[in-house]
NUZA-956712 format. One line per field, with one value per residue (C-alpha): chain; residue in one letter; x, y, z; residue number from 1. Coordinates in Angstrom, 1 decimal. Layout:
chain <- c(A,...)
res <- c(A,...)
u <- c(X,...)
v <- c(Y,...)
w <- c(Z,...)
n <- c(NUM,...)
This chain:
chain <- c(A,A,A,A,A,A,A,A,A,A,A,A,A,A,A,A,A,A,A,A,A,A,A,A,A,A,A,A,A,A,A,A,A,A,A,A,A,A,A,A,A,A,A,A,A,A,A,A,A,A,A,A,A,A,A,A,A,A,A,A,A,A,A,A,A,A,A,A,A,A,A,A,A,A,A,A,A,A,A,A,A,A,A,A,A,A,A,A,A,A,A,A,A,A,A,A,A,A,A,A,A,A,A,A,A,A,A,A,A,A,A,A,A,A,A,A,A,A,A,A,A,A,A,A,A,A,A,A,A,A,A,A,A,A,A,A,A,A,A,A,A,A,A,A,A,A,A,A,A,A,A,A,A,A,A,A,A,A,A,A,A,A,A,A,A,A,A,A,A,A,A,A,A,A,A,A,A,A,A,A,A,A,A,A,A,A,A,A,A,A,A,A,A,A,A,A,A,A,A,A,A,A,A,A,A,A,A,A,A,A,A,A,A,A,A,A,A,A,A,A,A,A,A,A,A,A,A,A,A,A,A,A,A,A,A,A,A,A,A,A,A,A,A,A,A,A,A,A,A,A,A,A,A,A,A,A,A,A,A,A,A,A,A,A,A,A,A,A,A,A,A,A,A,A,A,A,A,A,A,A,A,A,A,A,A,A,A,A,A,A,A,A,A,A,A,A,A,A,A,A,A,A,A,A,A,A,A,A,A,A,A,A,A,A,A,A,A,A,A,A,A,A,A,A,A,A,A,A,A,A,A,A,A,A,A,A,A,A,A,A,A,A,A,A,A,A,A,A,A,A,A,A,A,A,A,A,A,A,A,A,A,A,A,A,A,A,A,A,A,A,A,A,A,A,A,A,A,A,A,A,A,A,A,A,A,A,A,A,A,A,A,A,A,A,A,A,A,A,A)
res <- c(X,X,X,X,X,X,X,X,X,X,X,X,X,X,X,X,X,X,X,X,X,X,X,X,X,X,X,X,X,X,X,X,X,X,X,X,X,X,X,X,X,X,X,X,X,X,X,X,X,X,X,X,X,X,X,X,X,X,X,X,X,X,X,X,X,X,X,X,X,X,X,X,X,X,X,X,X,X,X,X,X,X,X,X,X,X,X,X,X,X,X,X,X,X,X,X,X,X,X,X,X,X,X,X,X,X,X,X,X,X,X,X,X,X,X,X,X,X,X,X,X,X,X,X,X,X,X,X,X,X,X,X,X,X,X,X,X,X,X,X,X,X,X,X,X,X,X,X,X,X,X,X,X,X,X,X,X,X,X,X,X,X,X,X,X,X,X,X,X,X,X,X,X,X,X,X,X,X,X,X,X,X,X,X,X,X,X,X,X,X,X,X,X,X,X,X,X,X,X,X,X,X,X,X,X,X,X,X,X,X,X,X,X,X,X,X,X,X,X,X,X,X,X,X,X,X,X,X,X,X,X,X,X,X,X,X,X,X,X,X,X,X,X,X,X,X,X,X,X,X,X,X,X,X,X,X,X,X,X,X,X,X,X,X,X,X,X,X,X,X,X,X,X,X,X,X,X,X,X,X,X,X,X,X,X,X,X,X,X,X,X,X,X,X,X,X,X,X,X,X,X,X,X,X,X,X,X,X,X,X,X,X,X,X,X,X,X,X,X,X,X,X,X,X,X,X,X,X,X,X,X,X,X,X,X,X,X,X,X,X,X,X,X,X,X,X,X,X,X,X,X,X,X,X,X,X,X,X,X,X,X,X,X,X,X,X,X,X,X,X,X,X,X,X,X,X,X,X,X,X,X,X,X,X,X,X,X,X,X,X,X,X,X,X,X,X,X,X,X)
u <- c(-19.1,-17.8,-15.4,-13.1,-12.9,-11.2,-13.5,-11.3,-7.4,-5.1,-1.8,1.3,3.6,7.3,5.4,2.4,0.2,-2.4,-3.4,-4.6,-1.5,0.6,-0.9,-0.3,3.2,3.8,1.9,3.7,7.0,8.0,10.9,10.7,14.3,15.9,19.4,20.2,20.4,20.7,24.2,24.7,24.5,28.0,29.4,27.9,28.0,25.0,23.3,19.7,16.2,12.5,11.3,7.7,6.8,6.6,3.5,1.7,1.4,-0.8,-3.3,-2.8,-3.8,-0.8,-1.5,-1.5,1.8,3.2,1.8,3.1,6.1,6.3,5.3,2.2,1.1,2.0,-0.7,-3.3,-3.3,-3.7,-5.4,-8.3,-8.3,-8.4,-11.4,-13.1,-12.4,-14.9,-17.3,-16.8,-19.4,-21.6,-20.3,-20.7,-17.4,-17.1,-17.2,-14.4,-10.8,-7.2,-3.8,-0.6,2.6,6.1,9.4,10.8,8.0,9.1,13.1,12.5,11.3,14.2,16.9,15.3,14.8,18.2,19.8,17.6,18.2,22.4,22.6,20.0,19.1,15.8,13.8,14.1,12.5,8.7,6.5,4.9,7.8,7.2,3.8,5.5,8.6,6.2,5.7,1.8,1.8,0.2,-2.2,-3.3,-3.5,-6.0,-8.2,-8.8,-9.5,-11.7,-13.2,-12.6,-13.4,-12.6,-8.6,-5.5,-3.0,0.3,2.4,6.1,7.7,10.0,9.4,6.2,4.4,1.8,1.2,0.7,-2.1,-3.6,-3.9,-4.8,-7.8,-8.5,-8.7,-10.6,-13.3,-14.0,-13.7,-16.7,-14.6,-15.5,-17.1,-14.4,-11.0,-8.9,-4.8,-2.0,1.8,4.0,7.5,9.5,13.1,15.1,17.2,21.0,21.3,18.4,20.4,24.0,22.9,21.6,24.6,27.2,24.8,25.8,21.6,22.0,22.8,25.8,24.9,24.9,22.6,18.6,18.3,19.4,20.6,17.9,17.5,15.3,16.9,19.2,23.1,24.4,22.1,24.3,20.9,17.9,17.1,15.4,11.9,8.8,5.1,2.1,-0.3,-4.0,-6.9,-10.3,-11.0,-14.7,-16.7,-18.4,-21.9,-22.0,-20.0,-22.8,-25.6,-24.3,-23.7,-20.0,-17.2,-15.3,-11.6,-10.9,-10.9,-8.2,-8.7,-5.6,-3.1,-0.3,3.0,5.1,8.7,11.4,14.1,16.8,18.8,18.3,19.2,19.4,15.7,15.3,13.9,12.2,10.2,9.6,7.9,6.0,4.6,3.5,1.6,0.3,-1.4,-2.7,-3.9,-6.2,-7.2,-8.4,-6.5,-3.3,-0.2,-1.0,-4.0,-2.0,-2.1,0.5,3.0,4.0,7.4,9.7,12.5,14.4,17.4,19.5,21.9,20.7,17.5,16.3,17.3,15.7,12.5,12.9,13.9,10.6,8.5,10.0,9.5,5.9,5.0,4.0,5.1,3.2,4.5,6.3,6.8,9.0,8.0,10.9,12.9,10.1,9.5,12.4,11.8,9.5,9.7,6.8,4.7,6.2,3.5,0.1,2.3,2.7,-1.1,-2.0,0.4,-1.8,-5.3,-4.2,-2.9,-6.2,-8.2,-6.9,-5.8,-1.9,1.0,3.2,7.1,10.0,12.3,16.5,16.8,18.5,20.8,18.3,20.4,20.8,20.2,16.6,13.8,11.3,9.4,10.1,7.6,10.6,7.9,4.3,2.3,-1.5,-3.1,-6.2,-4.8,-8.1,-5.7,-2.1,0.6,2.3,5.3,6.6,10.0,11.5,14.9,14.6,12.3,9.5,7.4,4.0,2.1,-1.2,-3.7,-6.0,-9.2,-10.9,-14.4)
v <- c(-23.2,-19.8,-20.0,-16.9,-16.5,-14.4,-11.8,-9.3,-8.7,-6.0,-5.6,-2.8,-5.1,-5.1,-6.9,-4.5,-1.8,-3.7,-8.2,-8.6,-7.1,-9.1,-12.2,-11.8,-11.1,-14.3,-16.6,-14.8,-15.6,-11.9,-10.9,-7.8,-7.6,-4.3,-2.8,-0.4,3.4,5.0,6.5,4.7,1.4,1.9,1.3,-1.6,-5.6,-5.4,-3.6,-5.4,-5.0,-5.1,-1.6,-0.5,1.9,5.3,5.9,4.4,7.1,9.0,7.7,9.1,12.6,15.3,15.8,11.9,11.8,14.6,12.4,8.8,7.1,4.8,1.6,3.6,4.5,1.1,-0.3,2.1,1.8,-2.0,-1.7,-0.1,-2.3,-4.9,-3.2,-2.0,-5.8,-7.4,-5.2,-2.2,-3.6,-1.9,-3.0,-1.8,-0.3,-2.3,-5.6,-4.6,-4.8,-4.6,-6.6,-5.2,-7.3,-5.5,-6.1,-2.8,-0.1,3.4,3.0,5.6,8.1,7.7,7.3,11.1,12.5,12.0,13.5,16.6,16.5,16.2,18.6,21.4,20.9,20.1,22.3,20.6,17.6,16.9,17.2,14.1,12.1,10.3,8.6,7.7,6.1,3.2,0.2,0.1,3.1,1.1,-0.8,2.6,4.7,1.8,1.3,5.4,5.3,2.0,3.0,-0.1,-0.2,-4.2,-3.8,-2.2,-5.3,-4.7,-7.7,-7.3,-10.7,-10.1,-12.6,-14.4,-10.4,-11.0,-14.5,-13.7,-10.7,-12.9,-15.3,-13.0,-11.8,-15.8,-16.2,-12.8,-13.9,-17.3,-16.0,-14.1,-10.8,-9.3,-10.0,-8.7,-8.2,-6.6,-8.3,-8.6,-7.3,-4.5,-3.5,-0.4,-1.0,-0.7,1.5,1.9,1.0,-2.0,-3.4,-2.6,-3.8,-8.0,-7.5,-7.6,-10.2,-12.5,-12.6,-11.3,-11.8,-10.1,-11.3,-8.3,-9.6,-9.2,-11.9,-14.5,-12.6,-14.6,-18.8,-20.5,-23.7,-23.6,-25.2,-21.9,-19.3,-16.9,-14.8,-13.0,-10.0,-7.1,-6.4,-3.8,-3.6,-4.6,-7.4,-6.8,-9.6,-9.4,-11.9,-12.4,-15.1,-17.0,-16.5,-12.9,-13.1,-15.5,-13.2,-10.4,-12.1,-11.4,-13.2,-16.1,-16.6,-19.2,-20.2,-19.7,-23.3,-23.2,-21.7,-21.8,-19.8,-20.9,-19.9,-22.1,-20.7,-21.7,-18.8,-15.1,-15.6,-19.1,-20.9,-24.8,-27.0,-29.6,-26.1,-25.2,-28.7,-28.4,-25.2,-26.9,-30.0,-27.6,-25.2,-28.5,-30.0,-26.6,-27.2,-30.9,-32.4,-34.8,-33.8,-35.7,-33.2,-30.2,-30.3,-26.8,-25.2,-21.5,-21.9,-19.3,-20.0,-17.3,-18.0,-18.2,-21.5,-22.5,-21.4,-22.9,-26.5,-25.7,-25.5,-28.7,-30.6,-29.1,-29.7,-33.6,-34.5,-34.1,-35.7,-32.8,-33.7,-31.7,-29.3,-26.1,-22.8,-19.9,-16.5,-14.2,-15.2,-12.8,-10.1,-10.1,-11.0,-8.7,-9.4,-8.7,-8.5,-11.7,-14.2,-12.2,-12.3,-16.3,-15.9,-14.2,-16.3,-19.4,-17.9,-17.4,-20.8,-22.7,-19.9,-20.2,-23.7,-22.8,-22.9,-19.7,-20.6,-20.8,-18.3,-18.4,-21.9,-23.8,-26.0,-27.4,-28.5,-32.0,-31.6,-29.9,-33.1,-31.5,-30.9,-27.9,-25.7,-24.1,-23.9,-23.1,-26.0,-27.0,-27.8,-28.7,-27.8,-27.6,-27.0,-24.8,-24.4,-21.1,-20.9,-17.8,-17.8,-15.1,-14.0,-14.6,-18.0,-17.1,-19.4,-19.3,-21.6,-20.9,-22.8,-22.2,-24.4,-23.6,-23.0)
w <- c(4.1,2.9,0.1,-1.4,-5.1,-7.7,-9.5,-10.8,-11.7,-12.3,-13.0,-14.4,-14.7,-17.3,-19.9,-19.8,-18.2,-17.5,-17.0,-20.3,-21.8,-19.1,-19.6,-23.6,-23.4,-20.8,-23.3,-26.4,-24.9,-24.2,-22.8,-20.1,-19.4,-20.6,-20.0,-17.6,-18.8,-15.3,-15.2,-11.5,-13.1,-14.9,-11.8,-10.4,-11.9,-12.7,-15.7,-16.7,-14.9,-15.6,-15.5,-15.7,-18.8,-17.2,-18.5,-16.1,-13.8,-16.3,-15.0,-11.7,-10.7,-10.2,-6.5,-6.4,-7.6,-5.6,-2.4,-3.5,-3.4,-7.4,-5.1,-3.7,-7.7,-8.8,-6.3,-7.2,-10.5,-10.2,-7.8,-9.4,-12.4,-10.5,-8.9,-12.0,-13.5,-10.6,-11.8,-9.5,-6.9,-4.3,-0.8,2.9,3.4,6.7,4.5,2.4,3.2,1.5,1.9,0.1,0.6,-0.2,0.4,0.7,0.6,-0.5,-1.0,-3.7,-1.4,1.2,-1.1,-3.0,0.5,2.4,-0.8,-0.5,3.2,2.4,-0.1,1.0,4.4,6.8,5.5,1.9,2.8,1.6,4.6,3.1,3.3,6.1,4.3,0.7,3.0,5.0,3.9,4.8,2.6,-0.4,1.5,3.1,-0.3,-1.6,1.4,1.4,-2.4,-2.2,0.7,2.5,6.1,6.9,7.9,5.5,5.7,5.0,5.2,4.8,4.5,1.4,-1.3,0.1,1.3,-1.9,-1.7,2.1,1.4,-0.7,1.9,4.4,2.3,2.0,5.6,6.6,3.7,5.5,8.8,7.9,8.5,5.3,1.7,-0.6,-0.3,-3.0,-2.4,-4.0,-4.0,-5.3,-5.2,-6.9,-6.3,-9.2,-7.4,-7.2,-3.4,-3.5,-6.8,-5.3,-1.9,-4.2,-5.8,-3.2,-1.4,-4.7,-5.4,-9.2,-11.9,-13.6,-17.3,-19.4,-22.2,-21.2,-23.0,-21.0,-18.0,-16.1,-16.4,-13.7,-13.3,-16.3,-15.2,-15.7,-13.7,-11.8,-9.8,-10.2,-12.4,-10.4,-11.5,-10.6,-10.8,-8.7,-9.3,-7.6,-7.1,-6.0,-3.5,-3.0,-1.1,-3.3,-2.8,-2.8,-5.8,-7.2,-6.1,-8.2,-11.4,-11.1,-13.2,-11.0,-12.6,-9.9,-6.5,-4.1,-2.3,-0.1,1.3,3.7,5.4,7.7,8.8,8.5,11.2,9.6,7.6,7.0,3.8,2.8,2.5,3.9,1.4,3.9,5.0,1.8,1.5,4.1,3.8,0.0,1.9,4.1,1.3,-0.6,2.6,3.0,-0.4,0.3,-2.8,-3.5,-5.0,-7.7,-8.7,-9.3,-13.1,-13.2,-10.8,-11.1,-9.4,-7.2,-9.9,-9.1,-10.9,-7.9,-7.9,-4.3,-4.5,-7.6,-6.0,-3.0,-4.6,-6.9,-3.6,-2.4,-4.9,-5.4,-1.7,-1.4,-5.0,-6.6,-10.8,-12.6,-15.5,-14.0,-15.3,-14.5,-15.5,-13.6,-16.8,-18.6,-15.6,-13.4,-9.8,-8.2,-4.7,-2.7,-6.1,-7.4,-5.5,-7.1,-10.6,-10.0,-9.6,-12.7,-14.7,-13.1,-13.8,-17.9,-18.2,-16.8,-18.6,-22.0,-21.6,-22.5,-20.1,-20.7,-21.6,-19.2,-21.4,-22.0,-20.2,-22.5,-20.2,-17.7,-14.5,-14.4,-10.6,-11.9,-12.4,-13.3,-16.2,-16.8,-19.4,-22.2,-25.3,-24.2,-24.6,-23.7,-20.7,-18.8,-15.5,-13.3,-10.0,-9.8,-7.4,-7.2,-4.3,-3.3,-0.7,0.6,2.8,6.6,5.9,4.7,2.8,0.8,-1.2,-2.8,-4.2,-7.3,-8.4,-11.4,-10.6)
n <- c(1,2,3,4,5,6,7,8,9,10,11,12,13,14,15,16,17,18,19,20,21,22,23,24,25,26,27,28,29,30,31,32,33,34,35,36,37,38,39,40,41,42,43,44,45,46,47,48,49,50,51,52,53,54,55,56,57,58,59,60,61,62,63,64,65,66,67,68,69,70,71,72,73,74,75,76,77,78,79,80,81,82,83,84,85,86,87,88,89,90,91,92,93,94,95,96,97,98,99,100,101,102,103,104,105,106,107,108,109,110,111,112,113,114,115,116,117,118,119,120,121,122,123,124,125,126,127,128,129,130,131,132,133,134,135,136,137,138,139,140,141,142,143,144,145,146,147,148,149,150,151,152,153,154,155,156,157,158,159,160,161,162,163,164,165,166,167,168,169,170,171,172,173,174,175,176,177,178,179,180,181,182,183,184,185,186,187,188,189,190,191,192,193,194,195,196,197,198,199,200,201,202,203,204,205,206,207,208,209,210,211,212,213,214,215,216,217,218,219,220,221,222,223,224,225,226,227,228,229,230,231,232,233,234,235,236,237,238,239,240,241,242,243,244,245,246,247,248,249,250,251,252,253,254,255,256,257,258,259,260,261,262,263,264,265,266,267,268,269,270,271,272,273,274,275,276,277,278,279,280,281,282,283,284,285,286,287,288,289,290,291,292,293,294,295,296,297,298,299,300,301,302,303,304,305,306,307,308,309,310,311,312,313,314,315,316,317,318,319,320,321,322,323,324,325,326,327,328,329,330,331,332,333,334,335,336,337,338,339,340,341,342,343,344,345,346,347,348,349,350,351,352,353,354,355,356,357,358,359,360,361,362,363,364,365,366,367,368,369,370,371,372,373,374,375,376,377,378,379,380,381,382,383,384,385,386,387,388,389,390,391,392,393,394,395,396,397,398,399)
């Protein structure tokens, strides 16, 4: 029986340029929510995000930069630290794929490139644009630079695209398609047409004050606060993880996504709930053994219900914790960022803190993380939903 497992991690993330740093500042109780300083937010409702530090890209090369759309440089650099984490490994380049999920892909670049293309015609548009714009671009960049030969995946199913690479990389490493897999998620759309575009969707939140601007399943949550970064695992089967001494952080035991053809927008929580029983019934264990769920928790009014409806329905009880208050939502990276906030809390035996919830919904029963706490969590739940039905659940064993 082939089994995948978790060797390495990366991350550039609001709370930090790398996991370790990440993971600190969700235990610590951090709060990654700025204010707005781009002069196009004075004229929408909203004015907080979760921005990546800048510095980030200096670890990139110039001609890197010049070729990449943000969402592109976001995955690489995670991507590699994710790589060097596991160890850096030797591998037949036909054994090793990548999967990069993203809701939007390279908004940054068309948003830049139709300007130039308005204000100073064809011939001012970058001959590369056409390669920072896709949304396979990230899974494409880190395949070239990895060297991996066993598929570039590029799933673009909004919310759930990280949960669902992951996933992929899952089912390729069993199917015997490949030894390693390096997966995760990524988004870079703190931009004024993404943000405008939430905002007249009634998605965000108009709260002025980063501090409490986002509060998963608190009575008065208004939406979601947008986020960046990109979250990288290596998924490895077991054995030839084994074989080469490498760390194992966990196992990814199950997983499952399903559709729920109900509402572009609007997820369907009996959908939700299956696509949950689903992931734990690939995992072989009861409700009742998840000992820590990473939820959705977007902040959204419907949408935080949705998933406590979920959640309730199949028996799942155990403590939950929302980290999007910390981060902001990052979309297609949100999933993999569930994931790391999963690994630290069975690793270090302490569940990171549900910030600025201070009302908890009376509609919410759940028990809901607000001060970190202990745990011996052996097996976690992280959910990830996304617009147009998309649903993911993954499952983590410690091993």
């Amino acid at each position: 029986m082939r089994r995948a497992v978790i060797t390495g991690i990366g991350a550039v993330s609001p709370l930090g340029l790398t996991a370790s740093e990440t993971w600190a500042s969700l235990r610590g109780g951090v709060n990654g929510v700025t204010a707005l300083k781009e002069p196009w937010a004075d004229a929408l409702p909203v004015h907080v995000a979760a921005r990546v530090d800048d510095g980030f890209a200096d670890a990139l090369t110039v001609r890197e930069v010049r070729r990449t759309d943000r969402v592109a440089q976001l995955t690489l650099v995670a991507g590699r630290a994710a790589w060097a984490d596991a160890g850096s490994p030797d591998i037949e380049p036909e054994r090793l794929g990548v999967a990069v999920g993203t809701a939007n892909g390279g908004y940054g670049t068309t948003l830049a490139q139709h300007a130039l293309l308005d204000d100073r015609g064809h011939r001012a548009v970058s001959p590369h644009a056409v390669t920072m714009v896709m949304a396979n671009s990230p899974a494409a960049w880190l395949s070239i630079d990895l060297g991996a030969k066993a598929g570039a995946r590029a799933p673009v199913t909004a919310c759930a695209a990280g949960s669902e690479a992951i996933g992929m990389g899952r089912q390729a490493i069993l199917a015997g398609e490949a030894d390693m897999f390096v997966c995760g998620g990524v988004e870079a759309s703190v931009l004024d047409l993404v943000v405008s575009a939430f905002s007249r969707a009634r998605a965000m939140s108009t709260q002025d004050d980063p501090e409490t601007a986002s509060r998963p399943f608190d009575a008065s949550r208004d939406g979601f606060v947008m986020g960046e970064g990109s979250v990288m695992v290596v998924l490895e089967e077991e054995s030839h993880a084994r074989a080469r001494g490498a760390q194992v952080l966990a196992a990814v035991e199950g997983f499952s996504l399903t559709s729920d053809a109900h509402d572009i927008v609007g997820g369907e929580p009996s959908n939700q709930a299956r696509t949950i029983e689903l992931a734990l019934r690939s995992a072989d264990v009861a409700a009742s053994d998840v000992g820590l769920v990473h939820a959705h928790a977007t902040s959204t009014p419907a949408g935080d219900l949705n998933e406590v409806r979920a959640l309730r329905s199949v028996g799942v009880t155990a403590p939950v914790t929302a980290t999007k208050a910390s981060t902001g939502h990052l979309l297609g990276g949100s999933g993999p960022l569930g994931v790391l906030a999963a690994l630290g809390a069975m690793r270090d035996g302490v569940v990171p803190p549900t910030l600025h919830t201070c009302d908890l919904d009376p509609e919410a029963d759940l028990d809901l993380v607000i001060e970190s706490r202990p745990t011996t969590a052996e097996v976690a739940l992280v959910d990830a939903f996304g617009f147009g039905g998309h649903s993911a659940a993954l499952v983590l064993a410690r091993s």
